[in-house]
N, C-alpha and C positions, 0 to 999 in steps of 0.2 A: 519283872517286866513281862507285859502279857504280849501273845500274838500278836492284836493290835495295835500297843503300841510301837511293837519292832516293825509292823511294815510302813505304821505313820512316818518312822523314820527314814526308811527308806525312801519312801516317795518324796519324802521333803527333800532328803538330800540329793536325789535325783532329778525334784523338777528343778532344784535352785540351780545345780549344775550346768542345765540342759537350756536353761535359760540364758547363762552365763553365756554359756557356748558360742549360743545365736546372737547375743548383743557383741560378743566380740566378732562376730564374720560378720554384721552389717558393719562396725567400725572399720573394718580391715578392707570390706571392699570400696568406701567411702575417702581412705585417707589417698595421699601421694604417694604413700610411702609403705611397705610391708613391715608388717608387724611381725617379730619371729616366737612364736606363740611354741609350745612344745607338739608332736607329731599328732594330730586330732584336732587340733583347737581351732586351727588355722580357715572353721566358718565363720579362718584370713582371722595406636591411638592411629598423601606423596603426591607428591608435585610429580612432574617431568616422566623420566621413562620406566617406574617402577610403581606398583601397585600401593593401595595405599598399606602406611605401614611397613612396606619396606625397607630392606636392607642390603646395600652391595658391598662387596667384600672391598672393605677399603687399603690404603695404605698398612694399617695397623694391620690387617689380615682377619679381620675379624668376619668369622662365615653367616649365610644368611640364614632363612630356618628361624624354627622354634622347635623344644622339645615339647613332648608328651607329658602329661600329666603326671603324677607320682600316683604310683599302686598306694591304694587305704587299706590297713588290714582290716576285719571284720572285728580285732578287741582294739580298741582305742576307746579316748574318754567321752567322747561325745555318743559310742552304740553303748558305752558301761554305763552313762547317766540316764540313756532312756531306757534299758534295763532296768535299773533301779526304780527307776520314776513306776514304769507300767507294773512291774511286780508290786513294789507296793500300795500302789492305788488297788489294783486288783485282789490280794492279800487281805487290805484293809477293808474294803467293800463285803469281801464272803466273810470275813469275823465278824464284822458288826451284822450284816442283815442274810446271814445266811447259817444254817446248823450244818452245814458242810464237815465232815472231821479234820482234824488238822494237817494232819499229812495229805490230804486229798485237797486240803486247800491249798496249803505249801506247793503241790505239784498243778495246780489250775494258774495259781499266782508267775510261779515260774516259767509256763507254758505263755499266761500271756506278755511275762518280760523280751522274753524271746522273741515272739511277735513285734511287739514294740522297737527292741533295738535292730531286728531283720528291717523294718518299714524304714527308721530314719537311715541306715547304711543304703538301702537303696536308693534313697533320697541325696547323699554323699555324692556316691558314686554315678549316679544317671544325671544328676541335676547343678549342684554345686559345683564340682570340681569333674566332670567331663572333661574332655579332651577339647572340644570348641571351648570351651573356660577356663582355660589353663593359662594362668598368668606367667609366662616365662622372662626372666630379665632381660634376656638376650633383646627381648621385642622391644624393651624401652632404653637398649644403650643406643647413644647419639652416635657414635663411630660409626658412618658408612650410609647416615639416613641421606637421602638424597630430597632437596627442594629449592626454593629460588628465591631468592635476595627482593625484599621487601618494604628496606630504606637501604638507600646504597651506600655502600662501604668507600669510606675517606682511603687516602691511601694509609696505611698504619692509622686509621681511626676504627668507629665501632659503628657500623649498622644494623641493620633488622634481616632475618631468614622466615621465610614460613613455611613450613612442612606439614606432616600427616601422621602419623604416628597412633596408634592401633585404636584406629578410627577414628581420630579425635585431629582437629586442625589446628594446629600450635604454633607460635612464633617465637623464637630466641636472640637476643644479643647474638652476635657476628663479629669477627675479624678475619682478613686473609690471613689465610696460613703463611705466606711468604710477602704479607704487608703491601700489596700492591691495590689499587682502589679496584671495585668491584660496582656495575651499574647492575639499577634496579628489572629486577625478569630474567635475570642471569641464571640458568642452572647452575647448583651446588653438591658437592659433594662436602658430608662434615668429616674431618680427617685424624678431629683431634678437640675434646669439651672439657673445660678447665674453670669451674667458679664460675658455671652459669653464665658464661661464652664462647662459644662454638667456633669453632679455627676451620675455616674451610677452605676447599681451592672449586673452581671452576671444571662442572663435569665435562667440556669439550676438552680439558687439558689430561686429565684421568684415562680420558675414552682414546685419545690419542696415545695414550704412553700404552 
């Protein structure tokens, strides 16, 4: 195997990767749902008296907040594919149309993988997965979201809620938590979400207790 072909392969194997990468963070920031990819990969919505996306500490006890992002380390699979990608593209360019010596190209090659994977980690870390972009679960559990009743609730039947939820205007199936009818513009608290319907009681009844 010559120079050239070992860094052909590097780069192949590093663009394919690198690519990889990014077609699974467009899917993962596109689904409903998180994808639990291995540490790197993972490139992967209020009514009434609460901002939107909001959360108060409801019965369940559930606190409001969001955390912080996860720390990236600098060797993970997505700065080791563009490492590979830029060293061998750069490798392979000084073999073929350069008389460079080989150790002097090994160390140009290496200098600009470096490069390469230094750009995409800042790219990670400043852009993607920021601390404004930090998907935390906490932000999309129902317990505690606060919004207002939108088809009203039968007594033990099933209405309509609409809320807010991290950024985005949402409406869900409803019952009272304690089965008592509920008119429509009524503030809610959700207390308790069970197969895609939401048990709620009345925020003047909460705000009183």
């Amino acid at each position: 195997m010559t120079w050239s072909d070992f860094y052909l392969i590097c780069f192949a194997v590093g663009f394919f990767f690198s690519v990889l990468s990014f077609a699974l963070a467009g899917l993962q920031w596109h689904l409903p749902f998180n994808i639990h990819l291995p540490n790197g990969w993972g490139l992967g919505s209020g009514t009434g008296h609460l901002p939107a996306g909001g959360h108060v500490a409801g019965p369940a006890g559930h606190p409001s907040g969001s955390g912080g992002a996860q720390a990236v380390s600098p060797l993970n699979p997505v700065t080791t594919a563009a490492f590979l990608a830029w060293f061998g593209g750069t490798g392979y360019l000084i073999t073929r149309f350069s008389s460079i010596l080989s150790v002097l190209g090994l160390l140009l090659a290496m200098a600009a993988g470096l490069v390469g994977a230094a750009i995409v980690f800042l790219f990670l870390t400043r852009v993607l997965i920021s601390q404004e972009e930090s998907m935390d679960p906490a932000d999309y559990d129902m317990v505690g979201v606060l919004g207002r009743i939108s088809m009203p609730i039968r007594a033990g039947g099933t209405g309509e809620i609409i809320y807010s939820q991290a950024g985005t205007r949402r409406t869900c199936g409803a019952r009272s938590e304690n089965g008592s009818a509920m008119e429509k513009g009524a503030e809610i608290v959700v207390t308790r979400y069970d197969k895609g319907i939401a048990y709620v009681r009345l925020w003047e009844e909460l705000s009183g207790e």
